[in-house]
Biotite code that builds the C-alpha atoms (Angstrom):
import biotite.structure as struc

atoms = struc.array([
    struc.Atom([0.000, 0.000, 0.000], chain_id="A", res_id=1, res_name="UNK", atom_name="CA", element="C"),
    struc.Atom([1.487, 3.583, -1.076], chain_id="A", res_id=2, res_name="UNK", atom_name="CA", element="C"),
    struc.Atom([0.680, 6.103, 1.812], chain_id="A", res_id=3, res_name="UNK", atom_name="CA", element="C"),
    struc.Atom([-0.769, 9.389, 0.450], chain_id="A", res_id=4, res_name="UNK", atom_name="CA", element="C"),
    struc.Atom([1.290, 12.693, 1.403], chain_id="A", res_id=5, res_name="UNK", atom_name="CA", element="C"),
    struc.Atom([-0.037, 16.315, -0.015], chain_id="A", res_id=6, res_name="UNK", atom_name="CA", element="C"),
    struc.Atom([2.226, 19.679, -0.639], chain_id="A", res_id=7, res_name="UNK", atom_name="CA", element="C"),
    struc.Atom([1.766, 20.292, 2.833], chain_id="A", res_id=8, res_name="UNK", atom_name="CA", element="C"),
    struc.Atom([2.300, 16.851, 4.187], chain_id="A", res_id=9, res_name="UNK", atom_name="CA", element="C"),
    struc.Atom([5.958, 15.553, 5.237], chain_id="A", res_id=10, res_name="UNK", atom_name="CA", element="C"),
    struc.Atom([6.984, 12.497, 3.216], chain_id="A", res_id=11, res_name="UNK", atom_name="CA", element="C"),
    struc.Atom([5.802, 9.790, 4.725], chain_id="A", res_id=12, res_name="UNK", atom_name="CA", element="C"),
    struc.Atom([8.251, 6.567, 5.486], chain_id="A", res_id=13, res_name="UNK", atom_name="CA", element="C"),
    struc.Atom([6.952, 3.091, 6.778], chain_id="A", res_id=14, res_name="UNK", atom_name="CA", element="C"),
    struc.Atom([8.473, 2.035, 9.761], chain_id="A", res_id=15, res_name="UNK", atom_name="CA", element="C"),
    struc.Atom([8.243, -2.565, 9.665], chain_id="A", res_id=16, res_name="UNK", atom_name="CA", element="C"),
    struc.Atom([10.018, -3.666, 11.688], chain_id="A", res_id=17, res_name="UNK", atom_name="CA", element="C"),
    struc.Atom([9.020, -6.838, 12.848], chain_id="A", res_id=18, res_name="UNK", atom_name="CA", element="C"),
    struc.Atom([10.625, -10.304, 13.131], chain_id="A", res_id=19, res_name="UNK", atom_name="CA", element="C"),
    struc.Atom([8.692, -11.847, 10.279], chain_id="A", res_id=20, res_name="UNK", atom_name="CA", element="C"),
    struc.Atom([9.005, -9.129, 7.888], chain_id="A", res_id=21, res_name="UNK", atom_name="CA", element="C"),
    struc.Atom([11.977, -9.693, 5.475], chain_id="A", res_id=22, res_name="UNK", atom_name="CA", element="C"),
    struc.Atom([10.881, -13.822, 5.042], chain_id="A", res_id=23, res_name="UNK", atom_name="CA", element="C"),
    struc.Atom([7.058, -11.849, 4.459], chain_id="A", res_id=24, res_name="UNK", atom_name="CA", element="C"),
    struc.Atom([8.473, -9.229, 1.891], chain_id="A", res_id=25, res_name="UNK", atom_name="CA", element="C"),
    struc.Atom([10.307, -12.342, -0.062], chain_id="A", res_id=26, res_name="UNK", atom_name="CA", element="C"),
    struc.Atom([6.888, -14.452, 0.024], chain_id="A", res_id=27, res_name="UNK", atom_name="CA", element="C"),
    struc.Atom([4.874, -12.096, -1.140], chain_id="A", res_id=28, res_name="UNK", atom_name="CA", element="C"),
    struc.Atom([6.793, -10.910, -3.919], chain_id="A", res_id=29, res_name="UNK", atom_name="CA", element="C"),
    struc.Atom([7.063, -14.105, -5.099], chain_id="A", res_id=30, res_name="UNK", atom_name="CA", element="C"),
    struc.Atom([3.500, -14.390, -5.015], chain_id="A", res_id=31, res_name="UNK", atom_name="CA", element="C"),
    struc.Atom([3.032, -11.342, -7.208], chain_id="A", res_id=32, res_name="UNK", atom_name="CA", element="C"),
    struc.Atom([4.854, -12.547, -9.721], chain_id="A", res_id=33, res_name="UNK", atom_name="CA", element="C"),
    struc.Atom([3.056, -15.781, -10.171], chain_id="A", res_id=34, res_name="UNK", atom_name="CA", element="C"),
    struc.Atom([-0.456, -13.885, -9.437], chain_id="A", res_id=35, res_name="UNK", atom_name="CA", element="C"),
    struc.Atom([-2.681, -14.451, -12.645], chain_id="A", res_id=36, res_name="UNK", atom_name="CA", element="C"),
    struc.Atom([-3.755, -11.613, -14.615], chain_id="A", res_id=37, res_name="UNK", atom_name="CA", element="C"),
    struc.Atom([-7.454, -11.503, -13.749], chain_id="A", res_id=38, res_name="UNK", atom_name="CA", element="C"),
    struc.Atom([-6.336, -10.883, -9.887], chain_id="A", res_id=39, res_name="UNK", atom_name="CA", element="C"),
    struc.Atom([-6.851, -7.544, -9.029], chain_id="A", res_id=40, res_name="UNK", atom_name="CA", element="C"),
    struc.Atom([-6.106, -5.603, -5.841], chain_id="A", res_id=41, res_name="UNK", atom_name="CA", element="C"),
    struc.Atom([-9.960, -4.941, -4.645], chain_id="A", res_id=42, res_name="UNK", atom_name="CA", element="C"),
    struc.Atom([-10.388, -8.503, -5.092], chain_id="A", res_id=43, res_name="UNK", atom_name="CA", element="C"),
    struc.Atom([-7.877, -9.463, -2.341], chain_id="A", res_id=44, res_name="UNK", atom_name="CA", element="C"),
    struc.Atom([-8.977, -6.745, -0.266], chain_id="A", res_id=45, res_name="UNK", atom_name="CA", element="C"),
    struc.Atom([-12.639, -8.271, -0.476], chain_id="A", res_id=46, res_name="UNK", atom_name="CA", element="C"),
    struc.Atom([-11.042, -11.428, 0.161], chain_id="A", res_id=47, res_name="UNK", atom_name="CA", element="C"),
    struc.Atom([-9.224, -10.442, 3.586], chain_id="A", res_id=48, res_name="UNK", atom_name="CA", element="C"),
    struc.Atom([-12.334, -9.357, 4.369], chain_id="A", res_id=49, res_name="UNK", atom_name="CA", element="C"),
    struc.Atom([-14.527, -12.812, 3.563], chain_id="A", res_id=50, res_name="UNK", atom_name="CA", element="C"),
    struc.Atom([-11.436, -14.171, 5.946], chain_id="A", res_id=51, res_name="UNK", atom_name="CA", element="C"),
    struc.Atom([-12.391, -11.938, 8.680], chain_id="A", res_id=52, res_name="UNK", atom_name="CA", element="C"),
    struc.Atom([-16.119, -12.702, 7.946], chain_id="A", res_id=53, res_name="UNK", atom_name="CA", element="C"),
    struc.Atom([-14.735, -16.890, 8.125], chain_id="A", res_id=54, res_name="UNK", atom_name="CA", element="C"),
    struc.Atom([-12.804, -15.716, 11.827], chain_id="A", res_id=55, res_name="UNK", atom_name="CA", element="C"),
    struc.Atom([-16.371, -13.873, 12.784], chain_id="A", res_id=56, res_name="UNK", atom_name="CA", element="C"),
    struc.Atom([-18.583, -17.032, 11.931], chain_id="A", res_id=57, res_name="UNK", atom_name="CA", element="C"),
    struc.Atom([-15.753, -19.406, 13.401], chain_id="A", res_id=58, res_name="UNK", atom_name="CA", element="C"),
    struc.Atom([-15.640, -18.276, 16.866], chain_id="A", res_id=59, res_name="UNK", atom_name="CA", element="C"),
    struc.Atom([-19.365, -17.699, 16.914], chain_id="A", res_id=60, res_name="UNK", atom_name="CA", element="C"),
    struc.Atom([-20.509, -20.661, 16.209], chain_id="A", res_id=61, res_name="UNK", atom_name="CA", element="C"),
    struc.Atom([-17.650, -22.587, 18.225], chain_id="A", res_id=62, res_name="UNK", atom_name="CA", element="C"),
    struc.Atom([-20.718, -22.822, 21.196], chain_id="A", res_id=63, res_name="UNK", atom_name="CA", element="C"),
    struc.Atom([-21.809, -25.257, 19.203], chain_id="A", res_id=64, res_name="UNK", atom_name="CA", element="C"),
    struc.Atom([-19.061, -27.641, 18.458], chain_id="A", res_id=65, res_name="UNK", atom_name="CA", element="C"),
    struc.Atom([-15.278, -27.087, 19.108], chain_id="A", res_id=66, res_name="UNK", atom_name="CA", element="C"),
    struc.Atom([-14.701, -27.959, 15.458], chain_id="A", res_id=67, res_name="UNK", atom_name="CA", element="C"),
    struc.Atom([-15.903, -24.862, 13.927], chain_id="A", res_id=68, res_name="UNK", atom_name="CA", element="C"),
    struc.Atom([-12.914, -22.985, 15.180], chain_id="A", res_id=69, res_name="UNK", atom_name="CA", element="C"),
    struc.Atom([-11.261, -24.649, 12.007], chain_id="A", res_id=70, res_name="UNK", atom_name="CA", element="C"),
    struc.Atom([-13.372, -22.248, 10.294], chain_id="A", res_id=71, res_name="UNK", atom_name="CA", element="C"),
    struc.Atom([-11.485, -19.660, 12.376], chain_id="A", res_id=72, res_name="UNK", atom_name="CA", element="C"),
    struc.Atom([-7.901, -20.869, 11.887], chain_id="A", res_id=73, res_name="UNK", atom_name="CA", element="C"),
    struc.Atom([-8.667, -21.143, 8.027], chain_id="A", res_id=74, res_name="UNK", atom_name="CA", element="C"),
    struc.Atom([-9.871, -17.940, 7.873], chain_id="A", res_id=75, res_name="UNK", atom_name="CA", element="C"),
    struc.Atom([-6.961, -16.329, 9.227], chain_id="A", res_id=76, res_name="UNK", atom_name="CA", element="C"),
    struc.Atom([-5.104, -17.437, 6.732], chain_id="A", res_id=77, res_name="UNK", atom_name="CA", element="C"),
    struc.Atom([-7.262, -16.027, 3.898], chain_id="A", res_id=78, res_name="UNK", atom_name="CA", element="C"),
    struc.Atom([-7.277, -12.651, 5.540], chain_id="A", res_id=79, res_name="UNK", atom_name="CA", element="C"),
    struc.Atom([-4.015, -12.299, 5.920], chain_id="A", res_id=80, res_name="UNK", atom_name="CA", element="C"),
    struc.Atom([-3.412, -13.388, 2.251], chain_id="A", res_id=81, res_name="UNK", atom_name="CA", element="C"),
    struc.Atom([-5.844, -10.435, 0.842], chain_id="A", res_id=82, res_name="UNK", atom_name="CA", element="C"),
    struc.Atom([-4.494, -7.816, 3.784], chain_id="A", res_id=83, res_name="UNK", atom_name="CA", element="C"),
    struc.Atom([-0.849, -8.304, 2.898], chain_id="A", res_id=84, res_name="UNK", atom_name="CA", element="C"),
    struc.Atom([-1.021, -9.185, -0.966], chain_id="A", res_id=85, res_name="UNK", atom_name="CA", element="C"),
    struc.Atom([-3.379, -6.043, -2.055], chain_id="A", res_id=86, res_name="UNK", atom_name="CA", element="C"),
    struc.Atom([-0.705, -3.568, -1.625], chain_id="A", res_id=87, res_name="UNK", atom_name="CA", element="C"),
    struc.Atom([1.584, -5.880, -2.567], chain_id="A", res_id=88, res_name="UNK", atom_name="CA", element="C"),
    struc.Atom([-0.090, -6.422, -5.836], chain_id="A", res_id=89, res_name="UNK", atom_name="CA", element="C"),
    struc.Atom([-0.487, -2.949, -6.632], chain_id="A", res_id=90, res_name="UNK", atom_name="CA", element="C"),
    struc.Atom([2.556, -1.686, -6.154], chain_id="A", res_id=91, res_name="UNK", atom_name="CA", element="C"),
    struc.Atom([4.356, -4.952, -7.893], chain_id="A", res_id=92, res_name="UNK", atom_name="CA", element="C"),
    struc.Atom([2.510, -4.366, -10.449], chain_id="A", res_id=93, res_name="UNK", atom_name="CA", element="C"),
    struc.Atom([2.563, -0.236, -10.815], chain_id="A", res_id=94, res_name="UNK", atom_name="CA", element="C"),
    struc.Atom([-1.030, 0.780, -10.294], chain_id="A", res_id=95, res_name="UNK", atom_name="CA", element="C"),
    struc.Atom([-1.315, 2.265, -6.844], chain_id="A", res_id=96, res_name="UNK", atom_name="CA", element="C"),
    struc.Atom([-4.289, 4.480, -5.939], chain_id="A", res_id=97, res_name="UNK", atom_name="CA", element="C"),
    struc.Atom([-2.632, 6.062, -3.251], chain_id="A", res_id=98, res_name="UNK", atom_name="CA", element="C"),
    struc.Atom([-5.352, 7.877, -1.522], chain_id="A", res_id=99, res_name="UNK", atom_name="CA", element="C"),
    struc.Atom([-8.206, 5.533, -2.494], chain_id="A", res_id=100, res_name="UNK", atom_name="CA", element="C"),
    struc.Atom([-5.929, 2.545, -1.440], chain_id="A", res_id=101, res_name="UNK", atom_name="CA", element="C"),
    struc.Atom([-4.854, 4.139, 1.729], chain_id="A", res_id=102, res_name="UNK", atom_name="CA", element="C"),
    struc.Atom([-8.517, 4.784, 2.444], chain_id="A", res_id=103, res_name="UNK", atom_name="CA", element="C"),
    struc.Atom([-10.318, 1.340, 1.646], chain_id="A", res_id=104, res_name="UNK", atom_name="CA", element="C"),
    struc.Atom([-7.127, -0.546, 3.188], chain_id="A", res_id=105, res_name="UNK", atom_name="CA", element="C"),
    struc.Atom([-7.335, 0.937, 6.758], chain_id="A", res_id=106, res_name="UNK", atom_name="CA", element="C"),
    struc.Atom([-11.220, 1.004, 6.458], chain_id="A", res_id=107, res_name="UNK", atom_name="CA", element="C"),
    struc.Atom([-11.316, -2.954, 5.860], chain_id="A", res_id=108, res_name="UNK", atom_name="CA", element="C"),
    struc.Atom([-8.433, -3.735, 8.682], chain_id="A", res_id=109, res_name="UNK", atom_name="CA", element="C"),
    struc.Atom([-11.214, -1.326, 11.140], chain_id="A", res_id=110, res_name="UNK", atom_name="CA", element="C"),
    struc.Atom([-13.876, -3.658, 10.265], chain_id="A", res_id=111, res_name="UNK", atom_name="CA", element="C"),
    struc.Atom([-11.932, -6.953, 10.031], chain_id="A", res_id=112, res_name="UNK", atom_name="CA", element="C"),
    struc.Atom([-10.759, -6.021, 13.545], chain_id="A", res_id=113, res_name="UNK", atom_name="CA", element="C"),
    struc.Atom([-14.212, -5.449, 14.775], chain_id="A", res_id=114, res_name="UNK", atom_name="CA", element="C"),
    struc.Atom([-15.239, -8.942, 13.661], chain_id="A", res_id=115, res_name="UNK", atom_name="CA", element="C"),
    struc.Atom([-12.491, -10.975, 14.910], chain_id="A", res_id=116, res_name="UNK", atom_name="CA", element="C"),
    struc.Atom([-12.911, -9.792, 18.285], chain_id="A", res_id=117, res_name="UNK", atom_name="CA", element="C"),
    struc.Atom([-16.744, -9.579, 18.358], chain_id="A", res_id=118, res_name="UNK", atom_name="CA", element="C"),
    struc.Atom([-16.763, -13.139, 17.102], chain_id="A", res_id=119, res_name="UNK", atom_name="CA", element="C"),
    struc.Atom([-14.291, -14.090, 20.009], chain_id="A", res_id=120, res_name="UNK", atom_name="CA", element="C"),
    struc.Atom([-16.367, -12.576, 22.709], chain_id="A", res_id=121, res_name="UNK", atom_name="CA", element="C"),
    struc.Atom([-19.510, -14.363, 21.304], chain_id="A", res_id=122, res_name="UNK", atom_name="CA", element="C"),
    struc.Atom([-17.237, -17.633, 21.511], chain_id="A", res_id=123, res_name="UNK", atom_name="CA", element="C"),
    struc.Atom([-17.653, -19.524, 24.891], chain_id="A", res_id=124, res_name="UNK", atom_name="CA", element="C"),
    struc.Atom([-13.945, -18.752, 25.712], chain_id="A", res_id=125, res_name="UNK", atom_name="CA", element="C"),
    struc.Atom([-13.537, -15.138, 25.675], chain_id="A", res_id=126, res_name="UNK", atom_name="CA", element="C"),
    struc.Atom([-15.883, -12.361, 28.089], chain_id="A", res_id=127, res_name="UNK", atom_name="CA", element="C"),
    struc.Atom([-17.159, -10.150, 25.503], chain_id="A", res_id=128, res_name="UNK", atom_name="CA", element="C"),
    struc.Atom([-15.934, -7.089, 27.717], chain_id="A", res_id=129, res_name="UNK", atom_name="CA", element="C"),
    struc.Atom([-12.306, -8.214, 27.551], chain_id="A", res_id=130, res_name="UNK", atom_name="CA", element="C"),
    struc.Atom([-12.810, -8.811, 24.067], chain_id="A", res_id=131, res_name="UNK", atom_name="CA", element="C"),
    struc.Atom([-14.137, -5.132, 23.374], chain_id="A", res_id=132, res_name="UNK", atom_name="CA", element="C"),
    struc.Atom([-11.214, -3.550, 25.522], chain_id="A", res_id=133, res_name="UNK", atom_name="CA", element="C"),
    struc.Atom([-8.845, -5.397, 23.306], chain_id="A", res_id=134, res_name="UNK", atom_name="CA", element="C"),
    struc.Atom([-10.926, -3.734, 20.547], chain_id="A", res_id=135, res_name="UNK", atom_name="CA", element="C"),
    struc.Atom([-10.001, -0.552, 21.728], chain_id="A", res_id=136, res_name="UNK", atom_name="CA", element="C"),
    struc.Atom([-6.509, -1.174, 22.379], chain_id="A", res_id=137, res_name="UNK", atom_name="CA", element="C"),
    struc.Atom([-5.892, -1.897, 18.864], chain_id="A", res_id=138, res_name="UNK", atom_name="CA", element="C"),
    struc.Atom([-7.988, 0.762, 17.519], chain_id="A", res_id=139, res_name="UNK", atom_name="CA", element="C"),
    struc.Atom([-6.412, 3.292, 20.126], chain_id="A", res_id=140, res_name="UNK", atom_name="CA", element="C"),
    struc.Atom([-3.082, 2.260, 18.604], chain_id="A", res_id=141, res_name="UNK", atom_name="CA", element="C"),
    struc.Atom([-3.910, 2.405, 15.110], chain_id="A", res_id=142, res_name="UNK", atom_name="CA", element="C"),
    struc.Atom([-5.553, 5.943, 15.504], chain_id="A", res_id=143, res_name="UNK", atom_name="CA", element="C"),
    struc.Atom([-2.034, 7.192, 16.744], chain_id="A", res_id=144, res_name="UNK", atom_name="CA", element="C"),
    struc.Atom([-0.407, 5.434, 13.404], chain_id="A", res_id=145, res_name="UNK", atom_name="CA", element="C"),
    struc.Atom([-2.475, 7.314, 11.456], chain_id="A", res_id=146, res_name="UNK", atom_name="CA", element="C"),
    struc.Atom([-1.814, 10.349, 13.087], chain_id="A", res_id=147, res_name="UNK", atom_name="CA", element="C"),
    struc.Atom([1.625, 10.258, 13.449], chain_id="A", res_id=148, res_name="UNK", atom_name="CA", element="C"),
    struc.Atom([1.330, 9.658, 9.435], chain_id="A", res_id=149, res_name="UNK", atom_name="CA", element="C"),
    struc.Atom([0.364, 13.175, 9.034], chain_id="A", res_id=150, res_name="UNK", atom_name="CA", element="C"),
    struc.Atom([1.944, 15.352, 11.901], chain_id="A", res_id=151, res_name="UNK", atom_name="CA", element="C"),
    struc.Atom([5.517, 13.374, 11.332], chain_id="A", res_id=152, res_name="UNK", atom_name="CA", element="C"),
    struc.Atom([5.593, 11.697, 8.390], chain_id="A", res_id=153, res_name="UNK", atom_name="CA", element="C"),
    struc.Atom([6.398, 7.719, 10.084], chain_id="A", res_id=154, res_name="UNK", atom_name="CA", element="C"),
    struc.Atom([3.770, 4.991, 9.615], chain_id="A", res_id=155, res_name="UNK", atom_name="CA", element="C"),
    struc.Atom([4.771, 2.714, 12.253], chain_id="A", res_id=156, res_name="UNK", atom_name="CA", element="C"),
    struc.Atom([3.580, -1.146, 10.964], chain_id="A", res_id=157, res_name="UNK", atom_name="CA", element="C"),
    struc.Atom([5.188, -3.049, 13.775], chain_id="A", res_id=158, res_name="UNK", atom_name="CA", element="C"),
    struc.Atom([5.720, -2.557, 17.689], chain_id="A", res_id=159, res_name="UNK", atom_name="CA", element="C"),
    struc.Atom([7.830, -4.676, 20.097], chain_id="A", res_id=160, res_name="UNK", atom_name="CA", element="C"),
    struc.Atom([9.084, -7.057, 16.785], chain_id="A", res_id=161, res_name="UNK", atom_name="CA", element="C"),
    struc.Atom([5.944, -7.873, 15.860], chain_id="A", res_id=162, res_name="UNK", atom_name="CA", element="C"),
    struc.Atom([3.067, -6.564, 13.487], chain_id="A", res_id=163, res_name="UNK", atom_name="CA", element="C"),
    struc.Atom([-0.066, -7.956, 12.172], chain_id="A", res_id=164, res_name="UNK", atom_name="CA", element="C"),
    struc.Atom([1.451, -11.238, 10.603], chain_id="A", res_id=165, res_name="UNK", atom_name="CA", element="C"),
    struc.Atom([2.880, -11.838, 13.824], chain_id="A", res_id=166, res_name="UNK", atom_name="CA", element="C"),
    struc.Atom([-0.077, -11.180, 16.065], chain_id="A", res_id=167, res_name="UNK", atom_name="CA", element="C"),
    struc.Atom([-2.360, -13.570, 13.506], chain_id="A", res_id=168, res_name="UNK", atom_name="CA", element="C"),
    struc.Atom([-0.248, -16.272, 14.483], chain_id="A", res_id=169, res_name="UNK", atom_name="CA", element="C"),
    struc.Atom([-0.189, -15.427, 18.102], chain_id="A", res_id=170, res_name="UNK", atom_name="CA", element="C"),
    struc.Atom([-4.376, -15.446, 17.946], chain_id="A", res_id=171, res_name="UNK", atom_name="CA", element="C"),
    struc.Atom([-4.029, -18.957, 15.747], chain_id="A", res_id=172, res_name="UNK", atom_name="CA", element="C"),
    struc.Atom([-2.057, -20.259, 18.466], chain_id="A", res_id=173, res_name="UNK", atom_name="CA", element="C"),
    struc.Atom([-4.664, -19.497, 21.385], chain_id="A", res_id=174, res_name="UNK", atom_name="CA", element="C"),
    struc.Atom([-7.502, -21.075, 19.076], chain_id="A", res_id=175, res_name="UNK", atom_name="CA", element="C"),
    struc.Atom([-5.568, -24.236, 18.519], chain_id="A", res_id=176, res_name="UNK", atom_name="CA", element="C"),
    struc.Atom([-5.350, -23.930, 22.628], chain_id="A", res_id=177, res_name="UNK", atom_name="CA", element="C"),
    struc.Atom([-8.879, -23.458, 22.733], chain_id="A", res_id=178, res_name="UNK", atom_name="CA", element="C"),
    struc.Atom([-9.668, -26.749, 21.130], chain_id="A", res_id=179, res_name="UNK", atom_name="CA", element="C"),
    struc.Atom([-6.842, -28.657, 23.103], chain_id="A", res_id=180, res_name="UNK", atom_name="CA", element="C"),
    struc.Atom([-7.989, -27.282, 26.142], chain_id="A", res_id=181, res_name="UNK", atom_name="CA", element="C"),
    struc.Atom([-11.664, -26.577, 25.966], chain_id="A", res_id=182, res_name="UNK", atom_name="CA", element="C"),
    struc.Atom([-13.549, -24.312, 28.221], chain_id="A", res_id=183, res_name="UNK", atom_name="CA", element="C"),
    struc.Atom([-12.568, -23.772, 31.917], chain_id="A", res_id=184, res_name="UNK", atom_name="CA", element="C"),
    struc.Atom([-12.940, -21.052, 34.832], chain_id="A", res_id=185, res_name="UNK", atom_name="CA", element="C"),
    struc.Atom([-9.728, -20.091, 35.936], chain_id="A", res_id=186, res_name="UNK", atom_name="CA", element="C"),
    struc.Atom([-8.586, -19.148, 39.042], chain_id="A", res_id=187, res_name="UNK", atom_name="CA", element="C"),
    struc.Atom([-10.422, -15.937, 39.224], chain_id="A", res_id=188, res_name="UNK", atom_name="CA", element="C"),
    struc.Atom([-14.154, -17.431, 38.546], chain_id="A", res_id=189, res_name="UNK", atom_name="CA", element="C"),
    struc.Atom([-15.609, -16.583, 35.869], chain_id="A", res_id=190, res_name="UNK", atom_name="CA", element="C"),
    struc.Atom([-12.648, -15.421, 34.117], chain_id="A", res_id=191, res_name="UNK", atom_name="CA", element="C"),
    struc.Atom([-11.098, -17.626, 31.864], chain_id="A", res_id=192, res_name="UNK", atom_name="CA", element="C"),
    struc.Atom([-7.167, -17.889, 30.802], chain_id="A", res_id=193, res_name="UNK", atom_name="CA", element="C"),
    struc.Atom([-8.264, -16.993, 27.168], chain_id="A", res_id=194, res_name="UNK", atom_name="CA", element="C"),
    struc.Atom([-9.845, -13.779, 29.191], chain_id="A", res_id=195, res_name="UNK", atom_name="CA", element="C"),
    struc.Atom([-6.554, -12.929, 31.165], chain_id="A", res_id=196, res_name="UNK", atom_name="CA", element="C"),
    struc.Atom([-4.033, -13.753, 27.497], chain_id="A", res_id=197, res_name="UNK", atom_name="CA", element="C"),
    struc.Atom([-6.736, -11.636, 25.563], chain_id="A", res_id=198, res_name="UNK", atom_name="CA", element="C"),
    struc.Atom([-6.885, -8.865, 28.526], chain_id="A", res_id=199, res_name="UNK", atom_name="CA", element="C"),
    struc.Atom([-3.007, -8.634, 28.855], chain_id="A", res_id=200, res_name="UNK", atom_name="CA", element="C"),
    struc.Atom([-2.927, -8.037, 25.149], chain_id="A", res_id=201, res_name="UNK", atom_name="CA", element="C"),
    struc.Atom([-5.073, -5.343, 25.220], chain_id="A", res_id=202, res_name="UNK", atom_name="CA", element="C"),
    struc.Atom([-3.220, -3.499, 28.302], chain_id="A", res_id=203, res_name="UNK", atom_name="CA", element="C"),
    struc.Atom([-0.209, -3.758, 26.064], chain_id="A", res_id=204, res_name="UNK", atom_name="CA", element="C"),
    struc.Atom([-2.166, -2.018, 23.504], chain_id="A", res_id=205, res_name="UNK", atom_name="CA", element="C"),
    struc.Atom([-3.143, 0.661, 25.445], chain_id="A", res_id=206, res_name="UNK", atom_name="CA", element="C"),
    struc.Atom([0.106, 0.683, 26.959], chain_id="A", res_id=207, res_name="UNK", atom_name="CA", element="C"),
    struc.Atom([2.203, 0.903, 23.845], chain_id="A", res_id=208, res_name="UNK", atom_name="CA", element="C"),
    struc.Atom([-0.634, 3.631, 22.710], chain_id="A", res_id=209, res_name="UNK", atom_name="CA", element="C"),
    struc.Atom([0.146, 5.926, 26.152], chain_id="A", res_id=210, res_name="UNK", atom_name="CA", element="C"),
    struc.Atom([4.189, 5.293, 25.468], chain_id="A", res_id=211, res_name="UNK", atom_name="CA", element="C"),
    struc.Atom([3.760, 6.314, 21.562], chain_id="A", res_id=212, res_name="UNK", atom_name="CA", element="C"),
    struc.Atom([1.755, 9.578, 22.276], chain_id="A", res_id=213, res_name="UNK", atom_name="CA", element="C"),
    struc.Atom([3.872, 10.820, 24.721], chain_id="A", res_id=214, res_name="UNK", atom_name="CA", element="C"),
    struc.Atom([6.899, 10.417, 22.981], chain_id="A", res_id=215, res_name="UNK", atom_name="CA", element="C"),
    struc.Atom([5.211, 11.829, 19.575], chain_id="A", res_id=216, res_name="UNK", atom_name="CA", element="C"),
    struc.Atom([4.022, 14.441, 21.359], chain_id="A", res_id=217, res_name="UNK", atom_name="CA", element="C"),
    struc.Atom([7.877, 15.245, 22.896], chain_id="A", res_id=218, res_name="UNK", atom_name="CA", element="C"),
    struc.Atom([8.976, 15.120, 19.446], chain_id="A", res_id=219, res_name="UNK", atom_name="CA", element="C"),
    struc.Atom([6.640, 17.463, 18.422], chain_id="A", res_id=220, res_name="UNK", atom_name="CA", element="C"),
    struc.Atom([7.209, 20.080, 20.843], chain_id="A", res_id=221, res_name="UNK", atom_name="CA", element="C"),
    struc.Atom([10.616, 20.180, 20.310], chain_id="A", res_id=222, res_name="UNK", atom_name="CA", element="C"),
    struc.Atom([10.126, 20.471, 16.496], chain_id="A", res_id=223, res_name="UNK", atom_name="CA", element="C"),
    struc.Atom([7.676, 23.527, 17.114], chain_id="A", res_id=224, res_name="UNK", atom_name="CA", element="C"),
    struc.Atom([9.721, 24.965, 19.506], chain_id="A", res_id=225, res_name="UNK", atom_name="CA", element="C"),
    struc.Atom([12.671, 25.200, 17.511], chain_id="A", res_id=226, res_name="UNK", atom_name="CA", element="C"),
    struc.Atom([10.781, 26.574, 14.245], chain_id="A", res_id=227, res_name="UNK", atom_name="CA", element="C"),
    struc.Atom([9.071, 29.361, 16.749], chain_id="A", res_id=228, res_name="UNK", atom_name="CA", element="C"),
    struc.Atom([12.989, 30.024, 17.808], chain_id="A", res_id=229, res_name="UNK", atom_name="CA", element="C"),
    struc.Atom([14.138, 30.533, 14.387], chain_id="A", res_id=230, res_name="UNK", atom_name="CA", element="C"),
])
């Protein structure tokens, strides 16, 4: 995905920096160039986005038999294949729509978001509540990418080592644990260990989100203050 900048907008530079990202970058662009003609970018974006649908229905339905999270695990893999190979396609292939791209890609990953963590709370394993914090731990963090877009000209993909790629596998990993392990109160009651995993996520979320604004905001007030000085 090509970021849009304006006359008045810094040049903006993607910041990827996590563990999984050079072995991505080769996979993908091998994929490109063994993509068939009639595969466009909007179709893989509408297909990360049936793969979200897939995770929603998944973990929904999971109340009903443990063997629906299958559902889940596959569709993780066909959202991340649409998420990560629409960009990828369009600038592999020269025929980036900057703005509209930037707009439609971060609009999907908003709604994808909201369905794989709606469908987990709806799931027997996960307190809807922790599930929405998590929500807004991610969203939270992806506001402050999009800001710090604009104001300084980074968009930061990855935190800590690890981005989206890295966190998909992470979440594939706890449903595989959810059907080894079923369904059990944990020490605390009604909370669950999926609850507390899920619920430490999300205060690193929030955490990283805290951390990321004050420091942008540091960086910031230095900048200003020195342009005010000159």
């Amino acid at each position: 995905m090509t970021l849009p900048s304006g006359p008045s907008s810094p040049p903006i530079d993607r910041i990827q920096q996590n563990l999984l990202a050079a072995s991505e970058r080769r996979l993908l662009n091998w994929l490109c160039a063994h993509m068939p003609p009639w595969v466009t970018p909007d179709l893989l974006t509408a297909l990360g986005m049936v793969g979200a649908f897939a995770i929603f229905a998944g973990y929904a339905a999971s109340g009903l038999h443990v063997d629906w999270l299958w559902l889940a695990i596959a569709g993780y893999g066909l959202q991340w294949f649409g998420d990560s190979m629409d960009g990828s396609l369009a600038r592999f292939r020269r025929i980036e729509r900057p703005s509209y791209g930037y707009f439609i890609d971060h609009s999907c990953d908003g709604l994808a978001t909201l369905l794989i963590l709606a469908g987990m709370g709806a799931s027997p394993y996960i307190r809807m509540d922790v599930a929405l914090v998590a929500l807004a731990g991610y969203l939270l963090l992806s506001i402050h990418a999009y800001l710090a877009a604009r104001v300084i000209g980074e968009f930061k993909l990855s935190y800590l080592s690890a981005g989206p790629t890295e966190l998909r596998l992470l979440l594939i990993g706890m449903t595989l644990a959810m059907m080894a392990l079923g369904y059990a109160p944990g020490l605390f009651g009604a909370v669950s260990g999926f609850d507390v995993f899920v619920g430490v996520i999300a205060a690193l979320l929030v955490a990283l989100f805290v951390i990321q604004t004050l420091s942008t905001a540091k960086r910031l007030a230095i900048s200003d203050s020195q342009k005010i000085s000159r």
